[in-house]
C-alpha positions as CSV (number, residue, x, y, z in Angstrom):
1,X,116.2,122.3,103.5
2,X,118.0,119.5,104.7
3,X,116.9,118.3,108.5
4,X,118.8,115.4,108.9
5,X,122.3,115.0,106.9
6,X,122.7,110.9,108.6
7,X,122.2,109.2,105.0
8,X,119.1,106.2,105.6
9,X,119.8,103.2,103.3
10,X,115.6,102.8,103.8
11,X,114.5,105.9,105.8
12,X,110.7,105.6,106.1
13,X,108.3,106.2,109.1
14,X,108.2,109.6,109.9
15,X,106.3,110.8,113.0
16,X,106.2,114.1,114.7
17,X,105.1,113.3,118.5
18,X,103.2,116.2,119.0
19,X,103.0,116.0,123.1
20,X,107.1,116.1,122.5
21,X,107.2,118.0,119.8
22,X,109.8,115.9,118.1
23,X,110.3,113.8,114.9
24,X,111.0,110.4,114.5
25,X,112.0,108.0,111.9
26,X,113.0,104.8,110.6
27,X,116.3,103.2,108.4
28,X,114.2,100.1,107.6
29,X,117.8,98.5,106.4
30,X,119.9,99.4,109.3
31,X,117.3,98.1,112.0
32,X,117.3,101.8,113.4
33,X,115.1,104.2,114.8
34,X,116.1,107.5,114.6
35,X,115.4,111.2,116.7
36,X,117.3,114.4,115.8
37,X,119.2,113.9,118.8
38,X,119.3,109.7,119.1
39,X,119.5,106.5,117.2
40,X,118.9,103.0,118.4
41,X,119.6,99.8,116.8
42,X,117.6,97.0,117.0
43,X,117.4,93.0,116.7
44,X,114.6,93.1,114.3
45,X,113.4,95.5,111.4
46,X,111.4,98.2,112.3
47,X,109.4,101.1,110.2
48,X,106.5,102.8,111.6
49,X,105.1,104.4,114.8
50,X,102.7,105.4,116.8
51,X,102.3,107.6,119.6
52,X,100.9,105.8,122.7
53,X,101.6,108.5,125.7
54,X,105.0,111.0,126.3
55,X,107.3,108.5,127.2
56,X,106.0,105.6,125.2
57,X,105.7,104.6,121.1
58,X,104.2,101.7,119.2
59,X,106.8,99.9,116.7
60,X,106.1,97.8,114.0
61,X,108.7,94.9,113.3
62,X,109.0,92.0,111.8
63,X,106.6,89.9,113.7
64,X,104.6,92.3,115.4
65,X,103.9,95.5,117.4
66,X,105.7,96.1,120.5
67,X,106.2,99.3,123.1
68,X,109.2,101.1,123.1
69,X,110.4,103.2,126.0
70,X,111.9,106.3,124.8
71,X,113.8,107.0,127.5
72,X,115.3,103.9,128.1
73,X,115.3,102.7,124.4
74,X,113.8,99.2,125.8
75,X,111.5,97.4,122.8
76,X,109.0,94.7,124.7
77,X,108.3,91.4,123.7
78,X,105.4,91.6,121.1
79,X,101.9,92.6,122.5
80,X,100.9,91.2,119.3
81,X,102.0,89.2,116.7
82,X,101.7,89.7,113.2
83,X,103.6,87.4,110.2
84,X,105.9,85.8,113.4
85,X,105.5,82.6,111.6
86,X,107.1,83.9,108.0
87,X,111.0,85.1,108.0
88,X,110.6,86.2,104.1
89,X,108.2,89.3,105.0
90,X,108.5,92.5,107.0
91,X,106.5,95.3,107.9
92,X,106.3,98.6,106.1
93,X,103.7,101.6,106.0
94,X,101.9,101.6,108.9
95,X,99.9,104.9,110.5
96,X,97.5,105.4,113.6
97,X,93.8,105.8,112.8
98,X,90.7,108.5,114.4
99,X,89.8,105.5,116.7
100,X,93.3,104.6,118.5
101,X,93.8,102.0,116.1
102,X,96.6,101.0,114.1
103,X,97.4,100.0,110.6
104,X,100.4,98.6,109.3
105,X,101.1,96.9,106.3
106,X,103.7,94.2,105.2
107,X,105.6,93.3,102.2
108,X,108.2,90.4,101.3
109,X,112.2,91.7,102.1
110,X,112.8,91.3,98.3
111,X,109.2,92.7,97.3
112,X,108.3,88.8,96.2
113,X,104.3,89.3,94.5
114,X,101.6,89.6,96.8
115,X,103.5,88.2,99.8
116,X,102.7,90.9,102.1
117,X,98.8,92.4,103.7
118,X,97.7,95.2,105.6
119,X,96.4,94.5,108.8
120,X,94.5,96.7,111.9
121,X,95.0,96.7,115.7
122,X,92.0,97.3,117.4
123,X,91.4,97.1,121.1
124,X,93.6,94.1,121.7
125,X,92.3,92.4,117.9
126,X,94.3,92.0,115.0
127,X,92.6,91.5,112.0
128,X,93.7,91.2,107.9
129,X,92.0,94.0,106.0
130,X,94.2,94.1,102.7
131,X,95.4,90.7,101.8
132,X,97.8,89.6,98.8
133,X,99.9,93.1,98.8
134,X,103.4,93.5,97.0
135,X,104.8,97.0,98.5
136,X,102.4,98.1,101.3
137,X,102.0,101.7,101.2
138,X,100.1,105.2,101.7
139,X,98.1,104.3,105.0
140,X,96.7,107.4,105.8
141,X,92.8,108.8,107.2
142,X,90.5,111.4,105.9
143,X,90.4,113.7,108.8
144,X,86.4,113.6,108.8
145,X,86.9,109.8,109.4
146,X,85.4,108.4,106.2
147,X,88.0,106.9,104.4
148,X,91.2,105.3,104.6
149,X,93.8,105.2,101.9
150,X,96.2,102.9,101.0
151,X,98.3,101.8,97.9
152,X,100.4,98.8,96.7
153,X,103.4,100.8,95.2
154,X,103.6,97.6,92.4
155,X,99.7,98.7,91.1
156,X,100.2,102.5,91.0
157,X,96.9,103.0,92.2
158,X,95.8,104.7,95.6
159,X,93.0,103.2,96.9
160,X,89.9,104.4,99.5
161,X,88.2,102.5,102.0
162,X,84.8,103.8,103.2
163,X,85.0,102.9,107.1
164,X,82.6,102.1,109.8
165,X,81.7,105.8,111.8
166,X,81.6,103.5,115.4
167,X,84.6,101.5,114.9
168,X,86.6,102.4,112.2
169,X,86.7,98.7,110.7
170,X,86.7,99.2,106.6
171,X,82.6,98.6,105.8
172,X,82.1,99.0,101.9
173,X,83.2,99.1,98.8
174,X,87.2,99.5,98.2
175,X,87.4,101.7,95.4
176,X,90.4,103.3,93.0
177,X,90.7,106.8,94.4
178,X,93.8,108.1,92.4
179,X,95.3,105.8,89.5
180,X,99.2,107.4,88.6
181,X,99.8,104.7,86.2
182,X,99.5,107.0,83.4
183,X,101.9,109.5,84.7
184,X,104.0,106.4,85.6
185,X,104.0,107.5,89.0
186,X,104.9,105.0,92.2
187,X,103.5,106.0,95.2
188,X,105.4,105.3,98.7
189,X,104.0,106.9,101.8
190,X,101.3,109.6,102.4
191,X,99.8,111.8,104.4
192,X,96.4,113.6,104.0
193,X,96.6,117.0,105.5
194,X,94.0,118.9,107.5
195,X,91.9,120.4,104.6
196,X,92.0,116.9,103.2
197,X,94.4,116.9,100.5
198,X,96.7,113.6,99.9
199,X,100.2,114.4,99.7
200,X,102.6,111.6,98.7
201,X,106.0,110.9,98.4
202,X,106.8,109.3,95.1
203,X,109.3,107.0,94.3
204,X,112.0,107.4,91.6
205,X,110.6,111.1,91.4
206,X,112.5,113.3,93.9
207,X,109.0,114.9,95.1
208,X,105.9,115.0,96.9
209,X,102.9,115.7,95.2
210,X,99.8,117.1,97.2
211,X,96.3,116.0,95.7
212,X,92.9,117.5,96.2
213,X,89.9,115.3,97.4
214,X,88.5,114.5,94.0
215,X,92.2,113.6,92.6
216,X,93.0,116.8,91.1
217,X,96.9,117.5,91.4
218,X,97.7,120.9,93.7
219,X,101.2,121.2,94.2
220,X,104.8,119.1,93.5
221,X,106.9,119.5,96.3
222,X,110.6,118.6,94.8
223,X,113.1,117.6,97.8
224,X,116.8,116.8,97.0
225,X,116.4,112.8,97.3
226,X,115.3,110.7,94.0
227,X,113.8,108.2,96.3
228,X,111.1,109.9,98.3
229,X,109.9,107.8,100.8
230,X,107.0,109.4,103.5
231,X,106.0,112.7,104.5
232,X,104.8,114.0,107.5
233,X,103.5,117.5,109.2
234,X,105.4,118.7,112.5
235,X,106.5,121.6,113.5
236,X,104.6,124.0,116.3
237,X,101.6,124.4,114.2
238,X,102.3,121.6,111.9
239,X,102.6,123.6,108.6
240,X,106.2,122.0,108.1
241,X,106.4,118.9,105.8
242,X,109.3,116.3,106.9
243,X,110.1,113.9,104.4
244,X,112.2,111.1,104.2
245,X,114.5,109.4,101.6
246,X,116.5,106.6,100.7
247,X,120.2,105.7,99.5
248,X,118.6,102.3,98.0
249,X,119.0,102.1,94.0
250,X,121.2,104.6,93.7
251,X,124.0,104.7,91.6
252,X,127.2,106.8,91.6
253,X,127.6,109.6,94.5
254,X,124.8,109.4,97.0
255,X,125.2,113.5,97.4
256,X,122.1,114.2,99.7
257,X,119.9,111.3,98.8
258,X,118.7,109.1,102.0
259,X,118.9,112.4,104.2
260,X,115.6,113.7,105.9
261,X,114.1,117.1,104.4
262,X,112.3,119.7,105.8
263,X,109.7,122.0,103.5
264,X,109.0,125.2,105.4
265,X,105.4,126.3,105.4
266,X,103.4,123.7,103.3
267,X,100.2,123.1,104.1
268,X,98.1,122.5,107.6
269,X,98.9,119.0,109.0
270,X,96.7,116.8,111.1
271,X,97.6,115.9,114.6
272,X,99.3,112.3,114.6
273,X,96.3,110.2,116.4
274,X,97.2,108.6,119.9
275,X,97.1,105.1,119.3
276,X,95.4,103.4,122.2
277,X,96.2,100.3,124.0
């Protein structure tokens, strides 16, 4: 079913605030943050969250992380910069971690090769964990806090970082979890769910495929947009799968592609972690 009908050129970010109980996203093109019941436009492009309190959210933009005041839709200066000093990259996927941290990757505006990184902010540090990326993508956390995942959409291939119990920092081996090359699959943003299946949006697809732990596909979730984007569980007991979609690429009558979906019922979501300042 359709959640939101406003058409994103770029829609990506989703996050269900679970203290609010509400869903938020981004139209990476437009500059925009978006609520069911608001928008707001900004100077700079945005396109991921965290959750730091009720009132408050972490934004990723351009050249760094800043608060943003919900209820007076004020974005700070930058508590931290991060590519400031490059105009020709942005940032993309980003998603809270276990320990308060957050991730966030970034990419060149016209996806130039390996012109964009992942980075983590971690008690007041920023540090590069994923250089030489093309299309940052698929930051997401086992929910027994062993692994992160990533992907760089241009490779195919979802990867899995072992991380450090104390800290969180990565702390082994990077390995290929999940390799859709064969399928000829591109992988946008993900979400691993409670019982800790990886479900991710896939680009070009129209879908949203849900993966067991050792790789093994579950389920395809089909949604009405070709471009997939990111998923994410809200909904009171977060069993509802938001996803959103983009208008980007697509030729001829845009009918519901770019609009935000909701699939009733999916699976058993983890609570969005509280990033922590």
């Amino acid at each position: 079913m359709i959640f939101d009908d406003r058409p994103c050129s770029l829609g990506e970010g989703p996050l269900w605030h679970p203290t609010r109980g509400e869903l938020f996203w981004f139209d990476i093109n437009a500059r925009t943050l978006l609520s069911k019941a608001q928008c707001w436009t900004f100077d700079l492009s945005v396109s991921a969250a965290g959750w730091i309190d009720d009132a408050r959210l972490l934004i990723a933009s351009e050249i760094g992380l800043h608060r943003f005041d919900i209820a007076s839709g004020t974005l700070s200066e930058p508590i931290v910069a991060i590519e400031n000093y490059d105009s020709t990259t942005r940032s993309n996927d980003g998603r809270a971690d276990p320990w308060g941290g957050f991730w966030i990757g970034t990419m060149g505006f016209n996806a130039e090769p390996a012109a964009g990184a992942i980075y983590r902010f971690f008690r007041g540090e920023v540090r590069k964990v994923v250089p030489d990326v093309t299309i940052s993508n698929a930051i997401c956390f086992s929910p027994d806090r062993a692994y992160a995942h990533y992907t760089d959409t241009a490779t195919k291939q979802i990867m899995r970082a072992p991380l450090d119990p104390e800290t969180g920092w990565p702390n082994g081996a990077t390995q290929i979890w999940l390799d859709l090359n064969e399928a000829d699959l591109s992988p946008d943003g993900a979400i691993i769910d409670a019982d800790g299946n990886f479900c991710v949006a896939l680009w070009g697809a129209g879908c949203v495929n849900t993966y067991t732990q050792d790789g093994t596909l579950l389920a395809s979730h089909p949604v009405a947009g070709k471009h997939a984007t990111c998923p994410a569980f809200g909904g009171a007991d977060l069993s509802d799968l938001y996803v959103t979609s983009a208008t980007e690429g697509i030729d001829g009558p845009l009918g519901e592609n770019g609009m935000i979906f909701c699939l009733k019922g999916i699976g058993r979501g983890q609570k969005e972690h509280q990033v922590i300042l």
